[in-house]
Structures are given as structure tokens and as C-alpha cells.
C-alpha positions as CSV (number, residue, x, y, z in Angstrom):
1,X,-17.8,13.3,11.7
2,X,-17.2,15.6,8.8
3,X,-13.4,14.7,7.2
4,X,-11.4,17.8,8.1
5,X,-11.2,20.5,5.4
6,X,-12.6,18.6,2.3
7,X,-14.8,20.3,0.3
8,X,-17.1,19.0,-2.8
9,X,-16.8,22.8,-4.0
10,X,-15.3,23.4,-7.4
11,X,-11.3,23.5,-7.4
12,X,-9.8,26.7,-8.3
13,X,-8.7,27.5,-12.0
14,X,-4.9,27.0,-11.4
15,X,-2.7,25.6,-9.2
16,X,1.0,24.6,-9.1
17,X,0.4,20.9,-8.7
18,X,-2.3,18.4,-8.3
19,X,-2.4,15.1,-7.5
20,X,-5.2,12.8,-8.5
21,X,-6.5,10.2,-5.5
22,X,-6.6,11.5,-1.8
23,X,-5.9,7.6,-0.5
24,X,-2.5,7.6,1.6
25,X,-0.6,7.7,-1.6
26,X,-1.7,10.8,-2.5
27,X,-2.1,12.5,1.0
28,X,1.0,11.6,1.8
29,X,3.0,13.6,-1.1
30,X,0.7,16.6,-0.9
31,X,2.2,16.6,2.6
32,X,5.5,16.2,1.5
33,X,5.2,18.4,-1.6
34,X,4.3,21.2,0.9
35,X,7.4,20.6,2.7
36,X,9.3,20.7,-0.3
37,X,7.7,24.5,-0.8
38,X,5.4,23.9,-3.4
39,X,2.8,26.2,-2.4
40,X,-0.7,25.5,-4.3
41,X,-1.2,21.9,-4.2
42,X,-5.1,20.6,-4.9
43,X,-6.2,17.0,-4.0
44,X,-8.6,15.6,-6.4
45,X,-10.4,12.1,-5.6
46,X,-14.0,10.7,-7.7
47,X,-15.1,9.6,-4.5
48,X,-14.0,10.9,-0.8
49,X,-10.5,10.5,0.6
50,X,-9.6,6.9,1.9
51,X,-12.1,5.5,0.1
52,X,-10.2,3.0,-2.0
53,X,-7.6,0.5,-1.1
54,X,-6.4,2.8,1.6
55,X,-9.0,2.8,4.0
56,X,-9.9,-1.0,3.1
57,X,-6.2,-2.7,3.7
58,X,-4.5,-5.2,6.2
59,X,-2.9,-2.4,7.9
60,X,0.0,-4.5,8.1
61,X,4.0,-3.1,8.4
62,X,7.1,-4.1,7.8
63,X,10.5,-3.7,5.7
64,X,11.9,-7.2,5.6
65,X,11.5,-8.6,2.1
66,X,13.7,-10.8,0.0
67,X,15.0,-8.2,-2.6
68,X,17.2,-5.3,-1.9
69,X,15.1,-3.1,-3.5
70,X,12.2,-3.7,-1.6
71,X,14.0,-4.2,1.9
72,X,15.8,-0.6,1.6
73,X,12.7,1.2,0.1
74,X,10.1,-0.2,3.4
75,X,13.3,0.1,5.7
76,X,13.3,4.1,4.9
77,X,9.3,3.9,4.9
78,X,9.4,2.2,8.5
79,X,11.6,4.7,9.9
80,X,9.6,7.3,8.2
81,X,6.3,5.5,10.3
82,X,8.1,5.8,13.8
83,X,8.8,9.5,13.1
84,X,5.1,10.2,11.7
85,X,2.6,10.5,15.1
86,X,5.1,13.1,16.7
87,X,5.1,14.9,13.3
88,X,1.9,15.1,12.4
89,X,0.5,15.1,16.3
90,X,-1.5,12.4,15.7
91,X,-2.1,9.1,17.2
92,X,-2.7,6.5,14.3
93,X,-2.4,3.2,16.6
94,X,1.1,2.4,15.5
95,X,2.2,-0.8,17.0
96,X,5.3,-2.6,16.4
97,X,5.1,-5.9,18.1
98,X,6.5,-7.7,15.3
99,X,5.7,-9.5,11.7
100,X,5.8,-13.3,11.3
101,X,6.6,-14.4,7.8
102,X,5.9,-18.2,8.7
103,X,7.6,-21.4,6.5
104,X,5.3,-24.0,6.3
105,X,8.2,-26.0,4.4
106,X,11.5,-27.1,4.3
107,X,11.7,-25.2,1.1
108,X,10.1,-21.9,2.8
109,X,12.2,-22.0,5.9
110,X,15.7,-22.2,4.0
111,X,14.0,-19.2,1.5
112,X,13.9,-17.6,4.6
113,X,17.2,-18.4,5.9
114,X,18.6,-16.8,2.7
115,X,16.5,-13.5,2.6
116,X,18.8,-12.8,6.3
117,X,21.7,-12.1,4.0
118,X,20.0,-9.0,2.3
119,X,18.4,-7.9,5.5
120,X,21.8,-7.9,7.2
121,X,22.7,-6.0,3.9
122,X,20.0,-3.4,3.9
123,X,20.0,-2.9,7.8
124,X,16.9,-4.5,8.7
125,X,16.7,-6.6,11.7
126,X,15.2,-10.3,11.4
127,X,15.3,-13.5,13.2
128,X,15.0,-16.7,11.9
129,X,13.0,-19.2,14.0
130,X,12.3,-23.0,14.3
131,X,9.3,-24.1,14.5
132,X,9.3,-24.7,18.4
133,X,10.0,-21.0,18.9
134,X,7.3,-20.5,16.3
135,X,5.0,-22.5,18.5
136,X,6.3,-21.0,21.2
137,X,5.5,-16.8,19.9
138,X,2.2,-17.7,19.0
139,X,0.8,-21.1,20.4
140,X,-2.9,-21.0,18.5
141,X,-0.8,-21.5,15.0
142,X,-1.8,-25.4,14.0
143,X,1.5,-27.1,14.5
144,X,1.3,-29.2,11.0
145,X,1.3,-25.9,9.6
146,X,4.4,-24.6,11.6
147,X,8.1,-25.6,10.0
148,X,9.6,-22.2,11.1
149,X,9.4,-18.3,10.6
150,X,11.1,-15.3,10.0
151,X,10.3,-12.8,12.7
152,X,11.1,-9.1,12.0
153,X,10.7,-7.6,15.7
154,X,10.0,-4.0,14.5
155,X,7.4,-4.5,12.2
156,X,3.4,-4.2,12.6
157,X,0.6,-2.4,11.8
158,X,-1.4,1.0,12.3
159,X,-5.0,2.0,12.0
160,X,-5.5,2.8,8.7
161,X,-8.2,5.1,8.6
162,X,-6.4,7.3,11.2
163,X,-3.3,7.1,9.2
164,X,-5.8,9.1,6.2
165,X,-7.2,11.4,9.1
166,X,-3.7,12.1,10.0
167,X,-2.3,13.2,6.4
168,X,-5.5,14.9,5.2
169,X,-5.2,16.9,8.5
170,X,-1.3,17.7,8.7
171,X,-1.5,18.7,4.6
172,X,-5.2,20.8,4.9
173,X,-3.1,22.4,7.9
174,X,-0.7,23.4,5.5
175,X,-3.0,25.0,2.8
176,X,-3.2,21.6,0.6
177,X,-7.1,21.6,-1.1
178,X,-8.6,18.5,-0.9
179,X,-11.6,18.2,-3.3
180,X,-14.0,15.1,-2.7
181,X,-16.2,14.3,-6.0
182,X,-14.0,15.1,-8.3
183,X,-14.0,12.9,-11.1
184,X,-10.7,13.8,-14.1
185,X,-12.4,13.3,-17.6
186,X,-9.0,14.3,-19.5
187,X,-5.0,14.8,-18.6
188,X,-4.1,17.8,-21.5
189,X,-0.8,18.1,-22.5
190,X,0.9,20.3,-25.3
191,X,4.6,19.9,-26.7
192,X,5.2,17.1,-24.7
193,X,4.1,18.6,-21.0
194,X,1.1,18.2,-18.9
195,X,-0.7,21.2,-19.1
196,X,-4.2,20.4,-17.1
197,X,-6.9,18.7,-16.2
198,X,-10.6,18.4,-17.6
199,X,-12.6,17.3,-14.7
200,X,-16.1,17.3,-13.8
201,X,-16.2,20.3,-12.0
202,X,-14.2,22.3,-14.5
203,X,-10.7,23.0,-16.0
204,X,-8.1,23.2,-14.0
205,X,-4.7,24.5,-15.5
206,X,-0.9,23.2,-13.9
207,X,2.3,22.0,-15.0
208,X,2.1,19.1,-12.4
209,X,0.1,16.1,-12.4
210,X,0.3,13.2,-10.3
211,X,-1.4,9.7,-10.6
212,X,-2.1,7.9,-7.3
213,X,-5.5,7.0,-8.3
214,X,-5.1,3.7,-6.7
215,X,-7.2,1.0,-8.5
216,X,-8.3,4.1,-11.1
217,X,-4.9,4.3,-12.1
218,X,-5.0,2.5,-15.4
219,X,-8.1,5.2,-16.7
220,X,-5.8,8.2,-15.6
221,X,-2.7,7.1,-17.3
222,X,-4.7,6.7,-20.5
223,X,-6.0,9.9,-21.0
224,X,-2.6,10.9,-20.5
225,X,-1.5,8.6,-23.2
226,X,1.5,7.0,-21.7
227,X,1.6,3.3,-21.5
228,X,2.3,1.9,-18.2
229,X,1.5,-1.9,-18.5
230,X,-0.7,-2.6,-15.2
231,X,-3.9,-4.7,-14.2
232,X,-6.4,-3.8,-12.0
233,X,-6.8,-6.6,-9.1
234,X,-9.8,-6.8,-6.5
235,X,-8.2,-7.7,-3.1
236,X,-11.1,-8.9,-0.4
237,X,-10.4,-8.6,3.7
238,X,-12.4,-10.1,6.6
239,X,-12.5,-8.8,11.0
240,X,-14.3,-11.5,13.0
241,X,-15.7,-10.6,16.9
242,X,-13.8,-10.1,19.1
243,X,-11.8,-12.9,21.2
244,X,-9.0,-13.7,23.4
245,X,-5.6,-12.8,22.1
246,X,-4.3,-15.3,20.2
247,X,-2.3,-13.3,17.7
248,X,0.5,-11.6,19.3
249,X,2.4,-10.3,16.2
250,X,0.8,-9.5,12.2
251,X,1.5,-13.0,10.6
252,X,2.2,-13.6,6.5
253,X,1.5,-17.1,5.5
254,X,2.9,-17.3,1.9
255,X,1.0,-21.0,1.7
256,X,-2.4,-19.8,1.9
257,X,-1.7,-16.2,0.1
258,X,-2.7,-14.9,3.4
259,X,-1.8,-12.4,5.8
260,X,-3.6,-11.2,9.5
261,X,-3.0,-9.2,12.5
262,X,-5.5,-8.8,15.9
263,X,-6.6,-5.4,17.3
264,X,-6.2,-4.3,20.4
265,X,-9.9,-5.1,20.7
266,X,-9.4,-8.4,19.6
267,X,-10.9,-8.7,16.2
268,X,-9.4,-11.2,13.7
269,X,-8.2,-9.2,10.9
270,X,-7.0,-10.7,7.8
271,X,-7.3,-11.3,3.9
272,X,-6.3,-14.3,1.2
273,X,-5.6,-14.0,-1.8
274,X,-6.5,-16.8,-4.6
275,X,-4.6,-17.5,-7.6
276,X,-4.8,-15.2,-10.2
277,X,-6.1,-12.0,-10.5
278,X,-9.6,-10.6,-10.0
279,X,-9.5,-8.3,-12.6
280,X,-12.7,-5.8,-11.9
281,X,-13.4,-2.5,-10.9
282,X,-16.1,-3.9,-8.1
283,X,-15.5,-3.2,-4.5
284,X,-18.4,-5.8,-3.6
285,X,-16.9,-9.0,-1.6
286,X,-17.5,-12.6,-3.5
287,X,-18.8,-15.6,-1.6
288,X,-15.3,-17.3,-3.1
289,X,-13.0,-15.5,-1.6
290,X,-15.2,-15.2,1.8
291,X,-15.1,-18.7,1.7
292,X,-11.4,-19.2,1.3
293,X,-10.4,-16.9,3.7
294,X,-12.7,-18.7,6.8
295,X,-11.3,-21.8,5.5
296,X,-7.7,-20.9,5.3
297,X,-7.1,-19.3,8.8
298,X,-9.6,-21.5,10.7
299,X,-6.5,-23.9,9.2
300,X,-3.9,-21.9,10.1
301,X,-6.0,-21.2,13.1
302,X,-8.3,-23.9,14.2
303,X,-9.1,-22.4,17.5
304,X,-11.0,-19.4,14.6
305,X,-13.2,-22.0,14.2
306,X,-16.9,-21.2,14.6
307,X,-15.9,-17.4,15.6
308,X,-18.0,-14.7,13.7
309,X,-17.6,-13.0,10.9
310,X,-18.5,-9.1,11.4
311,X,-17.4,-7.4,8.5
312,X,-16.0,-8.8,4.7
313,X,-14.9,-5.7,2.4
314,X,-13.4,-5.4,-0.7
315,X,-11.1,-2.7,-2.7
316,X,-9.0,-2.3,-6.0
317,X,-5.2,-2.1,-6.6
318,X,-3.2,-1.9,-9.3
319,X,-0.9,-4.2,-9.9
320,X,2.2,-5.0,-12.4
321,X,4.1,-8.0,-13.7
322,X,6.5,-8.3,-10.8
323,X,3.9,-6.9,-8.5
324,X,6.3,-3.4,-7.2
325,X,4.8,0.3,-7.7
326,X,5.6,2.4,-10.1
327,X,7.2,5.2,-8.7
328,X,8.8,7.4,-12.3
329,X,7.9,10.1,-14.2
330,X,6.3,9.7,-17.9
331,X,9.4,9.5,-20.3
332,X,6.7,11.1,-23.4
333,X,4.9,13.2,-21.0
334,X,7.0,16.3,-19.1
335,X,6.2,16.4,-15.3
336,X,3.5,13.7,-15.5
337,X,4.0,11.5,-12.3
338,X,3.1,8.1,-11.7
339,X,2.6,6.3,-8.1
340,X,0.5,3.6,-8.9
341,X,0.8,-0.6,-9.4
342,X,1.0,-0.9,-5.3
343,X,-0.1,-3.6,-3.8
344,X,1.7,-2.8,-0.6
345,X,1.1,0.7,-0.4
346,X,0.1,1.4,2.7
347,X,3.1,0.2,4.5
348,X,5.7,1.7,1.7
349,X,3.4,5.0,1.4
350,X,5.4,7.6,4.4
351,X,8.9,7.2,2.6
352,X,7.4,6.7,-1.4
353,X,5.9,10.3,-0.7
354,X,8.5,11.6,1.0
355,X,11.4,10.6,-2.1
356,X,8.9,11.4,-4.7
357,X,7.9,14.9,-3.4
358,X,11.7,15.5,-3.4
359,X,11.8,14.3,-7.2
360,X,9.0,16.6,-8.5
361,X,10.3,19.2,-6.6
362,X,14.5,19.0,-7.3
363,X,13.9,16.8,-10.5
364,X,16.4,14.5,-8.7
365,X,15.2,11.2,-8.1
366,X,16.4,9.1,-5.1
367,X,18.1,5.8,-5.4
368,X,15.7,3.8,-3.3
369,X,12.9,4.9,-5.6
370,X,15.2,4.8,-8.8
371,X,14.7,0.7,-9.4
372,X,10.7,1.2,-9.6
373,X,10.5,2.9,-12.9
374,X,8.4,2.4,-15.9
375,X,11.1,1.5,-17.8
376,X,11.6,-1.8,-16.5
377,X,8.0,-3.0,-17.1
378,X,9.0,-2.8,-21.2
379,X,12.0,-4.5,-20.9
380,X,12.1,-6.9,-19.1
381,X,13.9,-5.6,-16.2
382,X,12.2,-6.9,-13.2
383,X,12.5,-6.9,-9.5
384,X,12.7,-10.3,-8.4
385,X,10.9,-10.4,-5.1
386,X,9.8,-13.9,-3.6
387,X,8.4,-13.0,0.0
388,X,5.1,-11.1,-1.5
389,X,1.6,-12.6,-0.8
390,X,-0.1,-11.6,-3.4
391,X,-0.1,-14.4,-6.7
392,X,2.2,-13.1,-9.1
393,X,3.4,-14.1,-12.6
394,X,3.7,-18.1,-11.5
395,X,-0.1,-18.3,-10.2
396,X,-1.8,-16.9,-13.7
């Protein structure tokens, strides 16, 4: 079925914004930047939309992390999530039956115990469990893996490619262009402000660009010449067959860098990560990784053991030195946006759009977005955040 609205024509000459990626990231703000009354808003994506990271994600949700800044940020994007089907009249398969970050430790469970106190603080709801009540929520967990858990009862997941369907359609509806095969060749820029585009289907002139190019991200911002110190990262998922559910909530498990959910069909969805980062452009799966993951949750999960693999895929994010987004605009480039260095962008993507169109459009920028700014990546100033699986700046 033809994606609604997309063409592979040539974009028009001008327009009065465009944003570069039509993943969720980008989707998402057109959306928003139409609510905000920006009126001629063009999509551009090298490839078709949601097919990068956003249509080859975990699909997980939730707002309960260890840092303040992260908590209150995914608290406004969950919130933003419940609103969504009504708003856009679309049902992505949002389901909230809650997200498991399981302790395997001592260490992990009073880590745990600790993040409640900035939860409580940013108005997220969490529960800390033993490990009997762990056992108890989700009996196929191996119990030498089980020391306890931190349950957030709202959190979940949501189908991701219906999430795409649902922006792309809601914006299109609104007169957003979305242009499929579009590759940018240059970002121009006079006196200090973007001016255009060079791409491969012509110039196209506006004062607004926006980067949420995903795992291209690093390319864009350097023909626009600002410096945004980020990495490209290859992140690798797995669905098995179907089976019995076993798997009543999504589950993180910060011991094995892994992360899972089960459908409603009953496929075994979930991805590990290994230490370090993958550094490559490729969106091909590696026999590494496909082997880590089988061998991690048929740990975590014995009774996975001899169940099918039906799909392994891959896709590219961006990521930074304290692995949080870059939400800013470029301090040597007037009205040159950045929403890139996500590794969790899917989940944080309904409220990041929302905040951001606001900034481009008021030049005001929100305090929940205010703390992920390029800034800090030069300085020093990072976001400490320790409930992330993803390898950070201890496993390089």
C-alpha cells in the first residue's frame, strides 16, 4: 500500500521551512510546526519515510529514568502519547501495561531504589519491587537473574510503523510535502543564516532548516558547518514466532544491554546491545550481535530456548557522549535546527516535536528541552543519566 501523500516529484522552489528525515522525528515537528501556523513546510528524506531507526526500533515507552532531565522531558512525551490516537484518529497499538527496569544486583536494586526520589520529583509514577514480586509479574524471568525491579505501570510500547503512518497522514492532511528520494548535497547559508538547500532534485530556497536525519545526521550538520560532536552507532533488533505470553510488560535488563516487549501476537521482540559502539552506516545485521542477543534472553529467558528466529534487522542512530539528543539551534548558524544524537527517540519523539516546533516558531525555547543543547557537548556539561541501555562512555 502506497504511503499516503509522498511523492518522489521534485520539491517546490521555496518554502517556509524544511525539515530533513521524515522518520518520527521529523514527522512529528512538521505536525507540530503546522500547528504552530507555519504554513509551507516540505519533508525531505534520501530514502522513504520511516525507513531508518524509526521504523526499525524496540517500540518501547516510558518516562521513568534516573535524571531529572530525562524523567520530565519522556513524562511530557508520555502524556503527549496518550493524547495522540484521538488527535490524529489513528490507532497506533498504544499499550501501556507497564515497563520493567529489572536489578539483577544488590547494586542495581538500591540504584533503583534511589531513581524513586526523582520520579516522585518529576511526577512519574514507579514502584519498586522485590524479586518475589518480580517473579511473581512475570514468572518465565530466570530467577538467578531476578534481584528486583522498578516497575513504571504506565509505560509500554506502540506499533512503530503505524506511529510513521499516523504523522505522515495527520501532517500530509495538513498541507505538509513529504518528498521521498531526496538526497541534501549542501545546507547554504549567508551572513550567518541558513538560506537553502542543494539537493538532488534541485535548489530549494528557506530560512528554516531542520536536521532530524537520524543516523545521516552527522553528513547534514557538516555541510552546514557547525560542529556537533556525535557518532554514528548501528543498533540490531530480533521478533521470534509466535508463542504463549510470557512477557506481560516491556522489560529493560541493564545487565545484558537489553531490552524486549511481546506483541499481542506473541512475537518475542527485543535487541542487545554490546559494548562499544558499532560505528557504520550499514543497516545489515551481524552474526555477532545475532548471536548475543539469542544468547542473552534465552538467559534471561530460558523458556526462549529453541523458539525461532523470524526476523533480525538493523538501523543507525546517532549518538553523543552522554548518550541524550540534541535538541538546540546552531549558535554560528541562524535558524539552523538540530534534533539529532537520539537513541531513544521514538519514545521521547510526540513532546521533542511538540517543544521544538514551539521554539522555531516563538524563538522561545522550553525548559524541558533547554538542558539538551549543543553547548554542553563542548564543555563538559553533561547529563548524567545511569538507567540507559545503550553502552555509554564506561563501555568504550
Amino acid at each position: 500500500m502506497a504511503l499516503p501523500a509522498v511523492t518522489t516529484a521534485a520539491p517546490a522552489a521555496t518554502y517556509d521551512a524544511v525539515i530533513i528525515g521524515a522518520g518520527i522525528q521529523g514527522l512529528a515537528l512538521s505536525y507540530e510546526l503546522s500547528q504552530q501556523g507555519v504554513e509551507r513546510i516540505a519533508v525531505v528524506d534520501r530514502s522513504w519515510p520511516g525507513s531508518g531507526a524509526s521504523g526499525r526500533n524496540g517500540e518501547l515507552i516510558r518516562s521513568a529514568f534516573s535524571s531529572p532531565e530525562w524523567s520530565l522531558l519522556l513524562a511530557a512525551s508520555l502524556r503527549r502519547w496518550e493524547q495522540l490516537p484521538g488527535e490524529l484518529d489513528f490507532n497506533f497499538l498504544l499499550h501501556q501495561p507497564g515497563y520493567l527496569i529489572l536489578a539483577t544486583t544488590d547494586e542495581q536494586y538500591e540504584q533503583r531504589r534511589a531513581e524513586m526520589d526523582v520520579h516522585r520529583s518529576c511526577g512519574v509514577q514507579t514502584e519498586l519491587l522485590d524479586a518475589a514480586q518480580v517473579r511473581k509479574l512475570i514468572p518465565a524471568l530466570n530467577p538467578k537473574m531476578v534481584r528486583g525491579g522498578l516497575l513504571q505501570p504506565n509505560g509500554g510500547f506502540a506499533h512503530h510503523d503505524a506511529v510513521v503512518w499516523a504523522y505522515l497522514r495527520a501532517a500530509t492532511r495538513r498541507g505538509v510535502e513529504v518528498f521521498a528520494d531526496v538526497e541534501v548535497l549542501d545546507v547554504e547559508s549567508a551572513g550567518g543564516r541558513v538560506t537553502g538547500l542543494s539537493t538532488s532534485r534541485g535548489h530549494i530556497a528557506t530560512p528554516v532548516v531542520v536536521n532530524c536525519a537520524g543516523g545521516g545526521a552527522v553528513a547534514i550538520n557538516q555541510m552546514a558547518g557547525v560542529d556537533i560532536p556525535i557518532r554514528v552507532n548501528r543498533l540490531q533488533m530480533i521478533v521470534t514466532e509466535p508463542i504463549k505470553p510470557v512477557v506481560p510488560t516491556a522489560v529493560a535488563c541493564p545487565t545484558i544491554l537489553g531490552y524486549c516487549h511481546q506483541t499481542s501476537r506473541g512475537e518475542f521482540v527485543g535487541g542487545t546491545e554490546l559494548p562499544g559502539i558499532d560505528e557504520t552506516e550499514s543497516v545489515h545485521g551481524t552474526y555477532d550481535l545475532l548471536r548475543d542477543m539469542a544468547t542473552s534472553f534465552v538467559s534471561l529467558f530460558p523458556l526462549l530456548g529453541g523458539v525461532r528466529v523470524l526476523r533480525h534487522w538493523a538501523g543507525t542512530v546517532t549518538q553523543t557522549a552522554d548518550l541524550a539528543p540534541v535538541i538546540d539551534q546552531a549558535d554560528r548558524l541562524t535558524n539552523f535546527f538540530v534534533s539529532c544524537g537520539w537513541v531513544y527517540g521514538f519514545m521521547a519523539a510526540p513532546a521533542t516535536a511538540q517543544l521544538l516546533a514551539a521554539y522555531i516558531a516563538t524563538g522561545r525555547k522550553d525548559a524541558l528541552i533547554a538542558p539538551f543543547d549543543i553547548e554542553r557537548l563542548h564543555t563538559g556539561r553533561l547529563i548524567a543519566e545511569g538507567s540507559l541501555v545503550v553502552p555509554g562512555e564506561e563501555h568504550r
